[in-house]
FIZATI-476827 format. One record per atom (N, C-alpha, C): z, y, x; residue in three letters; residue number from 1; atom name. Coordinates in steps of 0.2 Angstrom, whole numbers, m for minus. Atoms other than C-alpha are relative to their C-alpha. Layout:
{node {Z; Y; X}; "ALA"; NUM; "CA"}
...
//
This chain:
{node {m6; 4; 3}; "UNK"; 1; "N"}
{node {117; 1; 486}; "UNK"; 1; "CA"}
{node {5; 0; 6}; "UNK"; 1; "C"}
{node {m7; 0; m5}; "UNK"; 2; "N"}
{node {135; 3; 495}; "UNK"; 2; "CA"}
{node {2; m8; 0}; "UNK"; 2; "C"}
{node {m2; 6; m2}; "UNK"; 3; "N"}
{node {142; m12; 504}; "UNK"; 3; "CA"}
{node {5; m2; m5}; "UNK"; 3; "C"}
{node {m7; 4; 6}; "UNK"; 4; "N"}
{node {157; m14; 491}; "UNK"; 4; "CA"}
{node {m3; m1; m7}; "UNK"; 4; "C"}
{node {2; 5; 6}; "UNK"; 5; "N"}
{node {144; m15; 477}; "UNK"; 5; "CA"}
{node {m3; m6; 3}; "UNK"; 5; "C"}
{node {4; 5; m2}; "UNK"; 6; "N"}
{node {134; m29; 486}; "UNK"; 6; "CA"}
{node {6; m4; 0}; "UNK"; 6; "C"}
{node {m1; 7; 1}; "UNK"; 7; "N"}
{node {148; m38; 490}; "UNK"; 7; "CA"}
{node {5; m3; m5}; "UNK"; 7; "C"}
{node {m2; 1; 7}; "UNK"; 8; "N"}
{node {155; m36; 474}; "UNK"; 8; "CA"}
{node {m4; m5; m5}; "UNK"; 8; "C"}
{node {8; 1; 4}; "UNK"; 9; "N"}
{node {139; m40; 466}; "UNK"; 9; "CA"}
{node {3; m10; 3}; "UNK"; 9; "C"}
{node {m2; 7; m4}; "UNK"; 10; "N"}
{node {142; m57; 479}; "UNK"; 10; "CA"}
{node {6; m5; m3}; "UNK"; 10; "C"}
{node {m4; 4; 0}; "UNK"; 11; "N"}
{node {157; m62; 476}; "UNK"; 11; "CA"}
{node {2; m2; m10}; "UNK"; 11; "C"}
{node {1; m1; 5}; "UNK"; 12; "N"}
{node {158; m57; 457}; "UNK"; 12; "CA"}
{node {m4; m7; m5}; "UNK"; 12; "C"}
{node {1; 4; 2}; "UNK"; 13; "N"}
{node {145; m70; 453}; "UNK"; 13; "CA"}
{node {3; m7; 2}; "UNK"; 13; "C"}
{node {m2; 7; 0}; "UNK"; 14; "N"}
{node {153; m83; 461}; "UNK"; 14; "CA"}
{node {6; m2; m2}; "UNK"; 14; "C"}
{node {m5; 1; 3}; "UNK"; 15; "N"}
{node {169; m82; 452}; "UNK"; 15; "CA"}
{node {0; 2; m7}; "UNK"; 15; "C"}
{node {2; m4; 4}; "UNK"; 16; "N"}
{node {159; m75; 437}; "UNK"; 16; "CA"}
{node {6; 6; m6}; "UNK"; 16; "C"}
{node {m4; m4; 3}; "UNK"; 17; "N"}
{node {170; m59; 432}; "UNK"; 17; "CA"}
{node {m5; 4; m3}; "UNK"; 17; "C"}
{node {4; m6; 5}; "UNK"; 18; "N"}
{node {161; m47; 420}; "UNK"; 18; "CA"}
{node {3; 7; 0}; "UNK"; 18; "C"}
{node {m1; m7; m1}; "UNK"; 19; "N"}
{node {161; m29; 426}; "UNK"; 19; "CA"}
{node {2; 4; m4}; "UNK"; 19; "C"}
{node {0; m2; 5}; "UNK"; 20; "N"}
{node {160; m24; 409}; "UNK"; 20; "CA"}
{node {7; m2; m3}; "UNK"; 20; "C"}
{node {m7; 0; 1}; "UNK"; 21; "N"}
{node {178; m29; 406}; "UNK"; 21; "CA"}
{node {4; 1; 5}; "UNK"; 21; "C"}
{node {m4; m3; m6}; "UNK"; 22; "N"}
{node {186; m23; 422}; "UNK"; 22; "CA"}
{node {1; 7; 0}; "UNK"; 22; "C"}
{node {m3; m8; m1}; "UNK"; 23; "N"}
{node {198; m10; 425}; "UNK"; 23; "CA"}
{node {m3; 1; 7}; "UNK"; 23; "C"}
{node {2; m2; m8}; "UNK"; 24; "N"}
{node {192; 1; 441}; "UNK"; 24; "CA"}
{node {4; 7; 0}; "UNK"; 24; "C"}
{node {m5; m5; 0}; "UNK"; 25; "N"}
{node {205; 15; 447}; "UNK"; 25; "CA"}
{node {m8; 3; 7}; "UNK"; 25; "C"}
{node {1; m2; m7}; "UNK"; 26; "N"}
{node {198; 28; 460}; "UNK"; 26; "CA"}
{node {1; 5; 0}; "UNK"; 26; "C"}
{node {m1; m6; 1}; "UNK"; 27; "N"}
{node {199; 44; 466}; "UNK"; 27; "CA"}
{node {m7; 3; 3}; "UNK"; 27; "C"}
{node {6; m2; m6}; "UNK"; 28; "N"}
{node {181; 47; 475}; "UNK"; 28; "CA"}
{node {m6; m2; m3}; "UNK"; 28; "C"}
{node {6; 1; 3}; "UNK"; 29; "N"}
{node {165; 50; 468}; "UNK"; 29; "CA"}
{node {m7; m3; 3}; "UNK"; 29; "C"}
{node {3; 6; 0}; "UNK"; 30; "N"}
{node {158; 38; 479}; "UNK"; 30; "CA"}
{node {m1; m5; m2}; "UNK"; 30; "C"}
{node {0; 8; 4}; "UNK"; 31; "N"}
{node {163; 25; 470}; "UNK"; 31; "CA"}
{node {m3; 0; m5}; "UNK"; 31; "C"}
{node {5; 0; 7}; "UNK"; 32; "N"}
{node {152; 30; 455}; "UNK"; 32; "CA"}
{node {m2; m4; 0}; "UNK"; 32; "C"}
{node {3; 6; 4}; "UNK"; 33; "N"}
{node {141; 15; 455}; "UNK"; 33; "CA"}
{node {5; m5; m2}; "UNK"; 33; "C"}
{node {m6; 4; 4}; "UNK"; 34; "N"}
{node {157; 5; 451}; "UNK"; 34; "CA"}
{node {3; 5; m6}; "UNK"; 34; "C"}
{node {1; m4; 6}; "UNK"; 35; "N"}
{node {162; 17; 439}; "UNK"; 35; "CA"}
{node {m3; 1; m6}; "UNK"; 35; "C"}
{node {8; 3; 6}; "UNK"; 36; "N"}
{node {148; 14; 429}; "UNK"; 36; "CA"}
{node {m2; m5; m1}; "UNK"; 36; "C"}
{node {m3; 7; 2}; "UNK"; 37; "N"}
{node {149; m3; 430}; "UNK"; 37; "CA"}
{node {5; m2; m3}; "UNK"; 37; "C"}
{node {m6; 2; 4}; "UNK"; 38; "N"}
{node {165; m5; 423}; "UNK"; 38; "CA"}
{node {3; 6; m6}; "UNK"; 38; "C"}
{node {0; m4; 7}; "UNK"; 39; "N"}
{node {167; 0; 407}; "UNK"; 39; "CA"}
{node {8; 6; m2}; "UNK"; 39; "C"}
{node {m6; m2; m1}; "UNK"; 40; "N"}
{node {186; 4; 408}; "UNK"; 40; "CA"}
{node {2; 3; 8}; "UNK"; 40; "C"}
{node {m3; m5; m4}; "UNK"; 41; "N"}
{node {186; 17; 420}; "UNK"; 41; "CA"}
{node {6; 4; 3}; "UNK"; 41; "C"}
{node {m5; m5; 3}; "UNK"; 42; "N"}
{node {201; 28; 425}; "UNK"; 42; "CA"}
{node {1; 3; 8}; "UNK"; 42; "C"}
{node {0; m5; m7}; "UNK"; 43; "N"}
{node {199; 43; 440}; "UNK"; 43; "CA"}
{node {7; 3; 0}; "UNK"; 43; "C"}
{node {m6; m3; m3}; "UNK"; 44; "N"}
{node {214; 48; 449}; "UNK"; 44; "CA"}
{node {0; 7; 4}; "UNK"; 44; "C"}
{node {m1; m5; m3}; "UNK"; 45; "N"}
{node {217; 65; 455}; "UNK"; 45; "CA"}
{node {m5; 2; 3}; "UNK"; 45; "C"}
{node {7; m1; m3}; "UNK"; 46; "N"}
{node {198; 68; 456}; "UNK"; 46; "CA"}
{node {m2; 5; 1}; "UNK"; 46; "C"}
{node {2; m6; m1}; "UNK"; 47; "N"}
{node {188; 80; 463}; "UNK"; 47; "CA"}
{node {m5; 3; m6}; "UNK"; 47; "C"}
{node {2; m4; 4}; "UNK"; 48; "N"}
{node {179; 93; 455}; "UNK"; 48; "CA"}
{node {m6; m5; m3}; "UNK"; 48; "C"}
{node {7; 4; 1}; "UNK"; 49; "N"}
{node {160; 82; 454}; "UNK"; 49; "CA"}
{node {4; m6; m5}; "UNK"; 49; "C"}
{node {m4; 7; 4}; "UNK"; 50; "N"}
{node {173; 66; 449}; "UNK"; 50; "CA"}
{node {0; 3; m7}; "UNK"; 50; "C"}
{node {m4; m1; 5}; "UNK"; 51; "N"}
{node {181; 75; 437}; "UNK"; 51; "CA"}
{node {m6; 3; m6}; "UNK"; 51; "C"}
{node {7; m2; 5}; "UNK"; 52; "N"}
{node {165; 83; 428}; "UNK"; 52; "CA"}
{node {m2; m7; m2}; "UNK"; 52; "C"}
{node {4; 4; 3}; "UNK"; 53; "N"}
{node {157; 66; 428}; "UNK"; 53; "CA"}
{node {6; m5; m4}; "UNK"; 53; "C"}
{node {m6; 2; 5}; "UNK"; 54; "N"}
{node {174; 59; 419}; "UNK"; 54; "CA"}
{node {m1; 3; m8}; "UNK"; 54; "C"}
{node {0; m3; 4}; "UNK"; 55; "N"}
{node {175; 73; 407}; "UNK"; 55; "CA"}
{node {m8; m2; m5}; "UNK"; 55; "C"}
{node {6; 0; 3}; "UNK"; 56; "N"}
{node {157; 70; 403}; "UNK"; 56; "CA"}
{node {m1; m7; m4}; "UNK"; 56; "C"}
{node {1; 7; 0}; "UNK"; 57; "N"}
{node {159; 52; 402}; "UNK"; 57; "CA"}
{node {5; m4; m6}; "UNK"; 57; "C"}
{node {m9; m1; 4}; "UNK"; 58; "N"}
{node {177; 53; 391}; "UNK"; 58; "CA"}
{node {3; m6; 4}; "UNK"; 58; "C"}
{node {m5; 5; m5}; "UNK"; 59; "N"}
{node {185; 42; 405}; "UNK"; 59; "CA"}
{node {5; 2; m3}; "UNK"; 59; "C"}
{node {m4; m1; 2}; "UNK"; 60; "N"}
{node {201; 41; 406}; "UNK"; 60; "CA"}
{node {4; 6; 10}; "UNK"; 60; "C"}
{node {m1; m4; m5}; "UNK"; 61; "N"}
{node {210; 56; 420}; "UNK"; 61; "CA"}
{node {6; m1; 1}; "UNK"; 61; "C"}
{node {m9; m1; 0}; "UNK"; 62; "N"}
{node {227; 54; 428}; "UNK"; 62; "CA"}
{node {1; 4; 4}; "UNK"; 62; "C"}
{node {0; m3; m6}; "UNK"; 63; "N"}
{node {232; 67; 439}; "UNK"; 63; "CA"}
{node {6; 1; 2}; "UNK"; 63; "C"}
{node {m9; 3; m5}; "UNK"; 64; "N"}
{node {247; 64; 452}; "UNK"; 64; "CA"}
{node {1; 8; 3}; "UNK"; 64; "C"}
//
């Protein structure tokens, strides 16, 4: 588990936001386990692995 899901996870419940309604922007396929968590996804300017698990996924792709 990465530090930004835990302290996600942490803080998340204590103002209970629902991942499952959250926009999440990135550009880096480390951040998959949020990405997958949040239902409304949208990769920026991804790399190649991002951009396959986009395409695979029908996220949404923006590239700058």
């Amino acid at each position: 588990m990465t530090r930004l899901i835990y302290v996600s996870r942490t803080e998340l419940k204590v103002k209970k936001v629902n991942l499952e309604k959250a926009t999440f922007y990135t550009d880096s396929i480390h951040d998959l386990p949020l990405v997958e968590k949040c239902k409304n996804s949208i990769v920026v300017s991804p790399d190649e692995r991002l951009k396959k698990h986009a395409e695979n996924n029908n996220l949404q792709i923006i590239n700058r």
